[in-house]
Each structure stands twice: as C-alpha cells, then as structure tokens.
C-alpha positions as CSV (number, residue, x, y, z in Angstrom):
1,X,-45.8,-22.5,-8.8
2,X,-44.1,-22.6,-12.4
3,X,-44.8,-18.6,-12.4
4,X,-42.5,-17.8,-9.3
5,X,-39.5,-20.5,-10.6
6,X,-40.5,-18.3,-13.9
7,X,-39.4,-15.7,-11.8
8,X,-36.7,-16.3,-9.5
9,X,-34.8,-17.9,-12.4
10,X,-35.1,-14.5,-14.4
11,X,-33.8,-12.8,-11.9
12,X,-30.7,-14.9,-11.1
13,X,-30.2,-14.6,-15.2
14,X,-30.5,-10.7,-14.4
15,X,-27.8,-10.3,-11.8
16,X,-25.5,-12.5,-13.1
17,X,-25.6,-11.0,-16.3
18,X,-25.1,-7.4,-14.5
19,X,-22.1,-9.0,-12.3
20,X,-20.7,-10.3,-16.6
21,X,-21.2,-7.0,-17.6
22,X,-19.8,-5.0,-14.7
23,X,-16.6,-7.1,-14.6
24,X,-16.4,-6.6,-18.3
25,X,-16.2,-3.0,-18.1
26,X,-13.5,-3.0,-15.3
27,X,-11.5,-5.0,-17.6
28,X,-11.8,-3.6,-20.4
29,X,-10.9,0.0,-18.7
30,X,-7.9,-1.5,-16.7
31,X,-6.1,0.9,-19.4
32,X,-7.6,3.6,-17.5
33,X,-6.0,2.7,-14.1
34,X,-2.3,2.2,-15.2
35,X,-2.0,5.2,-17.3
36,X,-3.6,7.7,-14.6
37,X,-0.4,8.5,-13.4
38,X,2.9,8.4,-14.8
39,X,5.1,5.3,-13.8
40,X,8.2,7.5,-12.5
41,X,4.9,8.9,-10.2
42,X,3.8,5.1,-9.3
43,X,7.1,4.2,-8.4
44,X,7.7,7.1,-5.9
45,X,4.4,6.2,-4.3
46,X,5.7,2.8,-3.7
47,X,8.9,4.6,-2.4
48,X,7.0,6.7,0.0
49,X,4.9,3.9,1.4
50,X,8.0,1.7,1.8
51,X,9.4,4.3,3.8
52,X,6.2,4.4,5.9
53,X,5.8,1.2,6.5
54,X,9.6,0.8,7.6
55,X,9.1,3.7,9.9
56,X,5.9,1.6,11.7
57,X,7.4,-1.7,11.6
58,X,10.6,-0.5,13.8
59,X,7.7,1.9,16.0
60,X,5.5,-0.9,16.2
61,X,7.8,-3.9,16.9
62,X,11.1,-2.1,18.4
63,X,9.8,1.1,19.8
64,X,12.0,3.2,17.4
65,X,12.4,6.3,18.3
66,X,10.8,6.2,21.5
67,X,9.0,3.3,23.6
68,X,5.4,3.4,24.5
69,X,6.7,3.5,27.8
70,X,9.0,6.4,26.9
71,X,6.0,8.5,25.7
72,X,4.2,8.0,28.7
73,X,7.2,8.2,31.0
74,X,5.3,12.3,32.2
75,X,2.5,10.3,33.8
76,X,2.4,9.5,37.5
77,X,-1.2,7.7,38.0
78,X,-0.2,3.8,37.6
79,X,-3.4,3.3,35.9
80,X,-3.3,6.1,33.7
81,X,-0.1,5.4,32.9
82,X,-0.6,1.4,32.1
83,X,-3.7,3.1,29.6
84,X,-1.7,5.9,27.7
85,X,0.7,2.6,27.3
86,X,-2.4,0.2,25.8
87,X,-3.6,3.2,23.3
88,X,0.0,4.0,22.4
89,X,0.4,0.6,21.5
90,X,-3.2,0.4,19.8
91,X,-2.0,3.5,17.6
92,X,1.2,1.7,16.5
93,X,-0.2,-1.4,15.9
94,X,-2.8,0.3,13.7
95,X,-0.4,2.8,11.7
96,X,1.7,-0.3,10.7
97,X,-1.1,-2.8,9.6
98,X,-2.7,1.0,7.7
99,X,1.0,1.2,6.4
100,X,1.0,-2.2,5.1
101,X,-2.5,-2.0,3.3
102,X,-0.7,1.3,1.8
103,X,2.4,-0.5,0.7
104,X,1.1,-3.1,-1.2
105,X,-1.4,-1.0,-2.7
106,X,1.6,1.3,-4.3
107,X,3.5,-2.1,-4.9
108,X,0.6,-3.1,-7.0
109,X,0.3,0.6,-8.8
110,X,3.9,0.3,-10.6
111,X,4.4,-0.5,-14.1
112,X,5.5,-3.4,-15.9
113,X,9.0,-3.4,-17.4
114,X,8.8,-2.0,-21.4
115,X,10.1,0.1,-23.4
116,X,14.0,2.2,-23.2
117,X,13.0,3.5,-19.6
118,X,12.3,0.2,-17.6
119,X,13.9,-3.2,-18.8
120,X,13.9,-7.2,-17.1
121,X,17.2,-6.4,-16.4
122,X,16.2,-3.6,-14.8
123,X,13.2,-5.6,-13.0
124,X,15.9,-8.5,-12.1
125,X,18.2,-6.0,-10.5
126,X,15.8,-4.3,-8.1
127,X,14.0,-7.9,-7.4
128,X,17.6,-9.3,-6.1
129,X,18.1,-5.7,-3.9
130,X,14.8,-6.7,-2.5
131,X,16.2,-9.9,-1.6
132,X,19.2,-8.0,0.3
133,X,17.5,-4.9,2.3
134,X,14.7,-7.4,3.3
135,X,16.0,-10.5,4.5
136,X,13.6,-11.4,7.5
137,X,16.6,-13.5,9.1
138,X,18.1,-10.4,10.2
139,X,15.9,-10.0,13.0
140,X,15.0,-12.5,15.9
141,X,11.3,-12.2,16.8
142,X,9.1,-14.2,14.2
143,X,6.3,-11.4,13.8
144,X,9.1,-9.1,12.6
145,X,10.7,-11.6,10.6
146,X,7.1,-12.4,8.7
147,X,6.4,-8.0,8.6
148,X,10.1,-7.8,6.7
149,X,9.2,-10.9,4.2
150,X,5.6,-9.0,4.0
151,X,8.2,-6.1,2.3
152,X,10.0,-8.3,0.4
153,X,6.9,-9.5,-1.2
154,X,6.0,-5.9,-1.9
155,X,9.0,-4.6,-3.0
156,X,9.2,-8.0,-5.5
157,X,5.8,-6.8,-6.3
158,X,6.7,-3.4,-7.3
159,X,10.0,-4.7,-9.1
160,X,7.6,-6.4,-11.5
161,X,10.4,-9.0,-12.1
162,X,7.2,-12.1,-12.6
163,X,6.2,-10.3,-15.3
164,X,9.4,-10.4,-17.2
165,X,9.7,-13.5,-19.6
C-alpha cells in the first residue's frame, strides 16, 4: 500500500516539476517573442487586423457592402434561398469572431513605449484616439456597441498606454 502512495506521490513531484520547468523556459525566452519582428512590423499587423475586423463587424452586424439577402437575391427556390441566407450568415458571423481572435492577438504583439522612437506621450495620444474612433455609443444595437468596445480594448491594448508610468 505505502509502495503505490510511494509512487503516485513521485509522480505528481514529476509533472509538476516538468509544468515549473516548462513555464520557466517560456519566461525566461519571452525575449525571444518580442524581438522576432520589428515593432514598426508589429504595429502594422495590429493595423491590418483592425482593418479586418472593422470590415466584419459592419459585414457581420450591418450587411456592409451587401446583405445576406443581397448575395442571394439570384436564387429563386424559397428554400434554397432561406439556406444560402443561414450559411451567408454562418460565414460572417465566423470571419468576424476569426477577425477578433486576430485583432487582439496583433494588439497583444506591439511593443511597449521606450526609447527616441515610441514615448508615453506617444502611448497617451493613440490611447485617447482610441477613445474617439471607437466609442460604442455611436451605434444603437447592444451586440455592436460591445464588438466596438471589444476594439477599443484592443486598440488600448496595442497603444500600450498601462504600461507607461
């Protein structure tokens, strides 16, 4: 009995002391992460995902360009047409949650303010244009309203203001 306790307790010891190690090593090579591209790079990848995700938000929530009604608009069956609607809608509701995923992902890839090239000024400035391109009060429906704060938050994110002291 005292030989499988022996045993299960050694091996609890054993993972646990891999999990230590393992986060150990991510930390330490967090280094690694930040400086595999440069921040001018980071920062356009934020920029490009912002633009994506803008583009899905107004498909997903106002129809922009075109409705999913619009896009089907060719087909005559009722219930073809009421299906080519549901996947149409499926897609866009898909590319905008994908587009958020990928926003705050490249929020979370741009660098701290330091240095000549990137100042808390700096960081203050673009934090307070965040406030004014994404103010979810400028639209009506409350899912929009919480997708535009969800780009605030990201766009704070990538302004890296909270780190300034």
């Amino acid at each position: 009995m005292k030989q499988i306790t022996k045993t299960k307790i050694l091996r609890k010891v054993l993972i646990l002391a891999f999990l230590v190690a393992g986060l150990v090593v991510v930390e330490l090579n967090t280094s690694i992460y930040c400086s595999a591209i440069p921040c001018s790079e980071a920062r356009q990848n934020y920029e490009n995902a912002d633009n994506a995700y803008y583009t899905a938000r107004l498909s997903y929530f106002n129809g922009s360009p075109t409705t999913c009604a619009e896009d089907c608009s060719s087909i005559t069956d009722p219930t073809a047409k009421q299906q080519c609607i549901n996947n149409c809608q499926t897609t866009r509701a898909t590319a905008y949650y994908d587009a958020q995923l990928d926003l705050f992902g490249a929020a979370e890839g741009t660098c701290a303010p330091e240095g000549l090239y990137y100042t808390c000024a700096e960081a203050n400035q673009a934090a307070y244009t965040c406030e004014v391109l994404y103010d979810p009060s400028r639209v009506t429906d409350p899912d929009e309203q919480a997708a535009v704060y969800a780009q605030y938050q990201a766009c704070r994110e990538a302004s890296k203001v909270d780190t300034c002291q």
